[in-house]
Backbone as a ProteinNet text record, in pm:
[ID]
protein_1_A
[PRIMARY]
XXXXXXXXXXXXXXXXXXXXXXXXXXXXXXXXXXXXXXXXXXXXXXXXXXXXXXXXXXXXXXXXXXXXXXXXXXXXXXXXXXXXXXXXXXXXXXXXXXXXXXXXXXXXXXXXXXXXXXXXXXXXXXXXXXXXXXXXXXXXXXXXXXXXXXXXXXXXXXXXXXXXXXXXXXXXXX
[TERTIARY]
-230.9	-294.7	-186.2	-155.9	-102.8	-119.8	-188.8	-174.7	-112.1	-143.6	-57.1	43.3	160.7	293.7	377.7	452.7	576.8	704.6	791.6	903.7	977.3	980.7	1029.7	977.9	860.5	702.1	600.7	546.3	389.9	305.1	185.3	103.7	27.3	-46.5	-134.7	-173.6	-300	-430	-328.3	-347.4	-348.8	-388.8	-334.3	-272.6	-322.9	-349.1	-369.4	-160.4	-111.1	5.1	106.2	30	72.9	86.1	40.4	-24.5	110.5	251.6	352.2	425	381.3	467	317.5	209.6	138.4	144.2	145.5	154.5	315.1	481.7	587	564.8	479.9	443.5	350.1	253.7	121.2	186.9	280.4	293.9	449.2	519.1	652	612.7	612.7	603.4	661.5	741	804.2	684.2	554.5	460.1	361.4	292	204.8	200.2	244.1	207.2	147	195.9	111.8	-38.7	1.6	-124.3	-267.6	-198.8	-298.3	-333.6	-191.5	-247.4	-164.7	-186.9	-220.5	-192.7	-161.2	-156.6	-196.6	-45	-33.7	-181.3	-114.9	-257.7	-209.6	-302.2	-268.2	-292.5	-211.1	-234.7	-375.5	-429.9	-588.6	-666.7	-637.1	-727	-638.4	-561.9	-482.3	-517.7	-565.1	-564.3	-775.5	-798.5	-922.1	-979.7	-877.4	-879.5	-829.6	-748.4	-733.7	-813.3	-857.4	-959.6	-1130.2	-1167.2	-1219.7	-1169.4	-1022.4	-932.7	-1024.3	-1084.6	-1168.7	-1281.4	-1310.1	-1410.6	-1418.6	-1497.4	-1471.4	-1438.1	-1430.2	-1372.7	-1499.5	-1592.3	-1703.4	-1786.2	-1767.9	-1832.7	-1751.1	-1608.1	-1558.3	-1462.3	-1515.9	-1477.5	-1325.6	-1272.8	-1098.2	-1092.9	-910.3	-851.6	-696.8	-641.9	-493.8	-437.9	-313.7	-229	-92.9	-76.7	108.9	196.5	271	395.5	500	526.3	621.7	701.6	883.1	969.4	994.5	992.9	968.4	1075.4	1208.1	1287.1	1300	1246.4	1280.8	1137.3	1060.7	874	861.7	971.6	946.9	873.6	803	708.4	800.1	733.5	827.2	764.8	612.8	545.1	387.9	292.6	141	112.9	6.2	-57.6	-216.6	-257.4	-424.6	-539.1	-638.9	-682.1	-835	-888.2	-938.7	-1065.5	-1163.2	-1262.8	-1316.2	-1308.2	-1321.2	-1522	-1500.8	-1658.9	-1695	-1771.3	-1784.5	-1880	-1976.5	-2066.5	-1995	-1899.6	-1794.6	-1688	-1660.1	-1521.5	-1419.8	-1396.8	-1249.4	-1235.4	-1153.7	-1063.1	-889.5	-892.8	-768	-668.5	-540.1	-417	-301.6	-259.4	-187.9	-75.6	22	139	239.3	340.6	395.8	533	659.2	732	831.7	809.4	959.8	1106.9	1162.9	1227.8	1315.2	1372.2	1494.4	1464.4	1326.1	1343.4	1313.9	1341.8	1276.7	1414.2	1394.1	1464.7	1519.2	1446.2	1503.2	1370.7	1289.6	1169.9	1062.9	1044.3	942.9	819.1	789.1	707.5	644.6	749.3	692	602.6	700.7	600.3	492.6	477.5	372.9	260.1	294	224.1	122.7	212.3	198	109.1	116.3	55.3	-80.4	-92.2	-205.8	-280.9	-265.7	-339.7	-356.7	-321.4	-340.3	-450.7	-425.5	-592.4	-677.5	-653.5	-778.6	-849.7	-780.5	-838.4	-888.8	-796.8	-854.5	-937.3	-909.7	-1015.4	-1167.7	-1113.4	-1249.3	-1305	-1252.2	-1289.9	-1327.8	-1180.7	-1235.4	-1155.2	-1214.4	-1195.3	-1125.4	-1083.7	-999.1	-936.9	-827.3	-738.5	-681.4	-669.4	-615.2	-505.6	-429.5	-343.9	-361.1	-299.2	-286.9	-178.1	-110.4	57.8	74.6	145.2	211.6	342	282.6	403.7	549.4	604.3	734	717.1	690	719.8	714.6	860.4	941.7	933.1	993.1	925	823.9	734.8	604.5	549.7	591.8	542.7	640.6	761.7	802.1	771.1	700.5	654.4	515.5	418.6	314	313.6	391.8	428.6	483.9	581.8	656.2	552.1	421.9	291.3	189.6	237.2	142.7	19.9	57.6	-64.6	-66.8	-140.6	-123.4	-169.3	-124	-142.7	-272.8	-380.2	-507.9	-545.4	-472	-516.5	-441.5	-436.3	-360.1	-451.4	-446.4	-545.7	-445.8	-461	-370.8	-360.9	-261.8	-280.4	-342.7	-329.4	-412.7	-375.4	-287.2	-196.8	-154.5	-157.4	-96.1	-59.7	129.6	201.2	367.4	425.9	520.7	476.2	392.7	341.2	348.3	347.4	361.4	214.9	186.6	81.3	164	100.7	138.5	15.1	95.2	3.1	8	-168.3	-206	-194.5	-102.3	-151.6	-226.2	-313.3	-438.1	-399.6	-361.4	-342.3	-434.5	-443.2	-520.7	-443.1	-520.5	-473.5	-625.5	-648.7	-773.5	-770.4	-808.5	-822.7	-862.2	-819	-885.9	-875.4
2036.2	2090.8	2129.8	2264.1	2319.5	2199	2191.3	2150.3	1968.8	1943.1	1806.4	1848.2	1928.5	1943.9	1992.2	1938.2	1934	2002.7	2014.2	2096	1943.6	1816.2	1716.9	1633.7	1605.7	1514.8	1581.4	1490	1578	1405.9	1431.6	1359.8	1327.8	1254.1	1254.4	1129.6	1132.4	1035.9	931.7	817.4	716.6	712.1	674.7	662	566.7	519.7	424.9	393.8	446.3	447.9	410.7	431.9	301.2	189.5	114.3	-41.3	-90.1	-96.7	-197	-101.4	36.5	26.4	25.5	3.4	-86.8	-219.6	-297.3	-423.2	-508.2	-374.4	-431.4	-379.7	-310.2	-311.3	-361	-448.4	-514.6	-642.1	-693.3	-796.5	-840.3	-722.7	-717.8	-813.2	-948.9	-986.9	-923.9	-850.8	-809.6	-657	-636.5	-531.1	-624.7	-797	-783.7	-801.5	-802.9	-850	-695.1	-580	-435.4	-413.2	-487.7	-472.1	-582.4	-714.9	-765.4	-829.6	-875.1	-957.9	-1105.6	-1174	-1358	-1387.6	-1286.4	-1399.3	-1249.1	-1298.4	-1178.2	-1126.5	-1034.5	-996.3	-949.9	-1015.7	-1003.6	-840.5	-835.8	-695.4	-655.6	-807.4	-818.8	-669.3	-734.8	-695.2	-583.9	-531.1	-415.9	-289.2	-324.8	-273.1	-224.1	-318	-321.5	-190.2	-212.7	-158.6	-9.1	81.9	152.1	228.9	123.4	170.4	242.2	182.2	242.2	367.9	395.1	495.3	626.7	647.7	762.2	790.2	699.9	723.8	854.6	921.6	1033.4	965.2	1020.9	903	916	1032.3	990.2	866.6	836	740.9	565.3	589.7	489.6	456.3	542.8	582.6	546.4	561	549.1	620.3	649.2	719.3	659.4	639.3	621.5	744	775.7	866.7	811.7	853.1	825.3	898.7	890.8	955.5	942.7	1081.9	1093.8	1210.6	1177.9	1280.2	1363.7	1536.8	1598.5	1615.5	1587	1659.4	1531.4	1385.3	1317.9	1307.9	1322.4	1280.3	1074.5	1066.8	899.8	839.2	742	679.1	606.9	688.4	632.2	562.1	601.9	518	535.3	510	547.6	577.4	615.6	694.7	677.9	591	606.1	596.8	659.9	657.3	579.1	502.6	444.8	431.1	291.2	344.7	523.2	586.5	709.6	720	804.2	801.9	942.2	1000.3	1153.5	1174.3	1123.8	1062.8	1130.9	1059.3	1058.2	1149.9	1212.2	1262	1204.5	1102.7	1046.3	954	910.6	787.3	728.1	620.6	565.2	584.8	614.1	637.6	507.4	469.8	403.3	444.7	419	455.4	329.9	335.7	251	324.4	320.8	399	269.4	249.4	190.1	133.9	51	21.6	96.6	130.5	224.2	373.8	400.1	550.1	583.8	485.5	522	527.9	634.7	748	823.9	847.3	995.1	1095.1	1107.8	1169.2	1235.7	1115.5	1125.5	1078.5	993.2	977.4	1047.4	1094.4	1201.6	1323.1	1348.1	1453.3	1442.7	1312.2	1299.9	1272.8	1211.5	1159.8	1370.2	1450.9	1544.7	1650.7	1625.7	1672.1	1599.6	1468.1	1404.1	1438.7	1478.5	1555.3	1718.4	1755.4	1894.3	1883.3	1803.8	1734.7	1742.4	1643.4	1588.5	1657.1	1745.7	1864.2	1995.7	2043.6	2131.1	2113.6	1986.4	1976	1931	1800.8	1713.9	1757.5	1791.5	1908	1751.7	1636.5	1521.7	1589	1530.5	1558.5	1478	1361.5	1250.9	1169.5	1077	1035.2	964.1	793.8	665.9	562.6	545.3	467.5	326.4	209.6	72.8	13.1	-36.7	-23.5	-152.6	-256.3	-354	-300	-370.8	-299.3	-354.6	-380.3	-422.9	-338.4	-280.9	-194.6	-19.8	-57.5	75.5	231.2	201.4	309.9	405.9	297.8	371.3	417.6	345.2	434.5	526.1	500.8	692.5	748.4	764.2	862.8	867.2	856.5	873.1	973	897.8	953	1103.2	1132.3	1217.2	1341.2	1281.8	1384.5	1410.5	1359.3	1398.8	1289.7	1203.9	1068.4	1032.7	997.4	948.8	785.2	718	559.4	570	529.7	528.3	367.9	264.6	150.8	44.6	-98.7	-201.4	-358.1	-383.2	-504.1	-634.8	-706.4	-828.3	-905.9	-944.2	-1065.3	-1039	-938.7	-901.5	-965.1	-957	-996.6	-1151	-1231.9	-1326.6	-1353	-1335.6	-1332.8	-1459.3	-1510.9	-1590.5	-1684	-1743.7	-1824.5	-1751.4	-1615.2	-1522.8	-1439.2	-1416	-1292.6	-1200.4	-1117.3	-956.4	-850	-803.8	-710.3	-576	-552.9	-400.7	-318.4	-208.7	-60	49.3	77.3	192.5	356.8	424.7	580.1	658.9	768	847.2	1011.1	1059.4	1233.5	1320.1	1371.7	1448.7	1600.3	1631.8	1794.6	1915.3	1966.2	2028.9	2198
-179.8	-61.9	37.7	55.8	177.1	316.8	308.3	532.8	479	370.2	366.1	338.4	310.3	280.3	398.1	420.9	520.5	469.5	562.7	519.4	429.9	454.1	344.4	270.3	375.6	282.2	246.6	144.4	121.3	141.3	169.1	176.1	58.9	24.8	-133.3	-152.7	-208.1	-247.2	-348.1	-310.5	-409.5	-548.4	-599.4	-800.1	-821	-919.7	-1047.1	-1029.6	-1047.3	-1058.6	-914.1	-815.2	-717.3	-681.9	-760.1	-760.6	-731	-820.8	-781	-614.9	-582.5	-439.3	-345.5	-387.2	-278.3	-261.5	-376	-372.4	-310.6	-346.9	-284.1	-128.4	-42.5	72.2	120.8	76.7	150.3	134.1	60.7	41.5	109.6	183.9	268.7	456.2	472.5	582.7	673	652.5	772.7	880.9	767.5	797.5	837.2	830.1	859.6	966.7	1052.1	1229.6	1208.9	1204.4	1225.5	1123	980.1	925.4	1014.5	1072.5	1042.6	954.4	888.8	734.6	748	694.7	685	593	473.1	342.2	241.2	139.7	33.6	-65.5	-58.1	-187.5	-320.8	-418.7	-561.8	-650.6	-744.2	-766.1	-833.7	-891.2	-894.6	-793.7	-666.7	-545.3	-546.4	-553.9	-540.4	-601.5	-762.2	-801.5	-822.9	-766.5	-714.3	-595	-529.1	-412	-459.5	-586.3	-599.6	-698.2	-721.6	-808.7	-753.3	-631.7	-469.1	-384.7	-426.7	-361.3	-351	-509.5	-522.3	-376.8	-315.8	-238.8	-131.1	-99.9	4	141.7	254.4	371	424.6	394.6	493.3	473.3	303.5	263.5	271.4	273.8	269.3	427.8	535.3	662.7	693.6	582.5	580.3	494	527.1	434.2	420.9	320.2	280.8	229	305.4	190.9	152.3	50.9	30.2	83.9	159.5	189.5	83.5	48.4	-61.8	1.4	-13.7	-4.3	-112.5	-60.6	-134.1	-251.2	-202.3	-345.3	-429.9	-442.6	-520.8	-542.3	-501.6	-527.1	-521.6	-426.4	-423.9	-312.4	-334.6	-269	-89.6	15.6	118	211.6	207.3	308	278	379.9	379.1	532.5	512.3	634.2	638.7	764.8	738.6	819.8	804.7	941.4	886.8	997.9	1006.3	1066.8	1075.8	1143.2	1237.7	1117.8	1075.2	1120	1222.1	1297	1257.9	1188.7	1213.5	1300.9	1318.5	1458.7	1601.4	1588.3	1716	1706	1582.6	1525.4	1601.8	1552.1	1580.4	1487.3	1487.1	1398.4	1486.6	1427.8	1415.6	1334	1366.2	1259.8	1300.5	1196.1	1139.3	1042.9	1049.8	968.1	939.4	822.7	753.4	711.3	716	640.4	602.2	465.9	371.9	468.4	489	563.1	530	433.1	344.8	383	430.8	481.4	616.5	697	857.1	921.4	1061.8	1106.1	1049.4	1008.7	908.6	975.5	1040	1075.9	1014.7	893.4	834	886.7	930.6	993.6	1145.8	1191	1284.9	1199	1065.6	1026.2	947	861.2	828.2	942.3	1072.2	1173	1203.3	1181	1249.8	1121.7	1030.3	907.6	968.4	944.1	964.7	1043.8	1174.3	1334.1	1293.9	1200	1172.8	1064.6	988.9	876.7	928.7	1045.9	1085	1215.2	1272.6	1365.4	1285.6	1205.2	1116.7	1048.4	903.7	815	853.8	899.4	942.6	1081.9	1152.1	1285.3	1394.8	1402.4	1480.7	1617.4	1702.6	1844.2	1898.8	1852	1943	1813.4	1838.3	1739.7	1842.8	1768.5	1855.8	1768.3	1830.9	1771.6	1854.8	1813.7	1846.7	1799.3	1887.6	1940.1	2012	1933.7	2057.7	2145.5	2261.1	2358.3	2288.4	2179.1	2171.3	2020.2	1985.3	1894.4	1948.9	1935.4	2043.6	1912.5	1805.4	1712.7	1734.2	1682.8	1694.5	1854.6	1933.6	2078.5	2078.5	2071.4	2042.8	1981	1813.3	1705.5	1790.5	1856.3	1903.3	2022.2	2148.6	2251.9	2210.4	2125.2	2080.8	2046.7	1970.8	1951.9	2053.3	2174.4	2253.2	2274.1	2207.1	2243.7	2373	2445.5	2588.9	2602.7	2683.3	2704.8	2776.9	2707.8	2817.9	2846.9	2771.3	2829.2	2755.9	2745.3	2789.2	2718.2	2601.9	2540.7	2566.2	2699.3	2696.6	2622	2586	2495.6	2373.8	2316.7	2211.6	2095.7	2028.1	1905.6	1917.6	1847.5	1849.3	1715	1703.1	1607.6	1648	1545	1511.7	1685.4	1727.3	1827.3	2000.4	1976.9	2109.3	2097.2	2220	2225.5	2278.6	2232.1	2268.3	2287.7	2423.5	2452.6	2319.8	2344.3	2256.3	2352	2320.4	2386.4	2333.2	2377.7	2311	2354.7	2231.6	2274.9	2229.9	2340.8	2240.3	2244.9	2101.6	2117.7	2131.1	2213.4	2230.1	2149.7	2088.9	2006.3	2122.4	2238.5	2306.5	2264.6
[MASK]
++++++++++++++++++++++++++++++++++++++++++++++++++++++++++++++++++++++++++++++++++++++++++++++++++++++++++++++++++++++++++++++++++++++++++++++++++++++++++++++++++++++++++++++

């Protein structure tokens, strides 16, 4: 698909053939304070879960993609949006990039592939990210697209015995 391809990434649906670089990233502690996860998952459920991949997003109101760089076709990150409303047209995005491939500005462009999907294809009107204030990255790859800070979840997160504030962005389609 054209509008998922970038001048270095392409975007693309989950494999049968992803299972070991989903499972060496769901299962990398150093991601779950951003996932939200507590405790590894088996490639059982992994492969469970890819086996579901097929679902349309209206029906499974998410979507995962793989981030893959284009001249080696290797697996560098995911991309996904979430509580996916068509009701509301909006969703949540989320992103992940491989520790071995970040700043390199892949993720700006998959971030930026993704807002062109999802304004063009799915025709959503608003797009939100959720951001602890100490993850400086990602409020620059957001900020950088034009997301704006509309609000402030205190104490939201509570990770390694600290809370941390959530920051809520949004991108409006106008």
């Amino acid at each position: 698909m054209h509008t998922l391809t970038g001048t270095h990434i392409k975007l693309r649906a989950l494999e049968p053939e992803d299972l070991a670089f989903l499972f060496q990233i769901e299962n990398n502690e150093s991601f779950w304070e951003v996932s939200h996860t507590q405790a590894p998952f088996s490639k059982f459920l992994l492969k469970k879960y890819l086996e579901n991949a097929h679902l349309d997003i209206y029906e499974a109101k998410q979507l995962r993609l793989v981030i893959d760089e284009k001249t080696t076709s290797k697996s560098i990150g995911m991309i996904d949006l979430f509580d996916f409303n068509p009701q509301h047209k909006r969703a949540g995005i989320g992103i992940l990039i491989h520790p071995d491939s970040q700043q390199k500005g892949f993720a700006s462009e998959a971030l930026q592939l993704l807002i062109n999907y999802c304004f063009t294809h799915l025709h959503l009107h608003q797009l939100y990210a959720n951001i602890t204030h100490d993850n400086t990255n990602s409020l620059y790859l957001f900020k950088k697209q034009n997301f704006e800070l509309i609000g402030v979840k205190k104490d939201w997160t509570f990770h390694n015995g600290t809370y941390k504030n959530e920051l809520l962005f949004q991108l409006i389609n106008e």
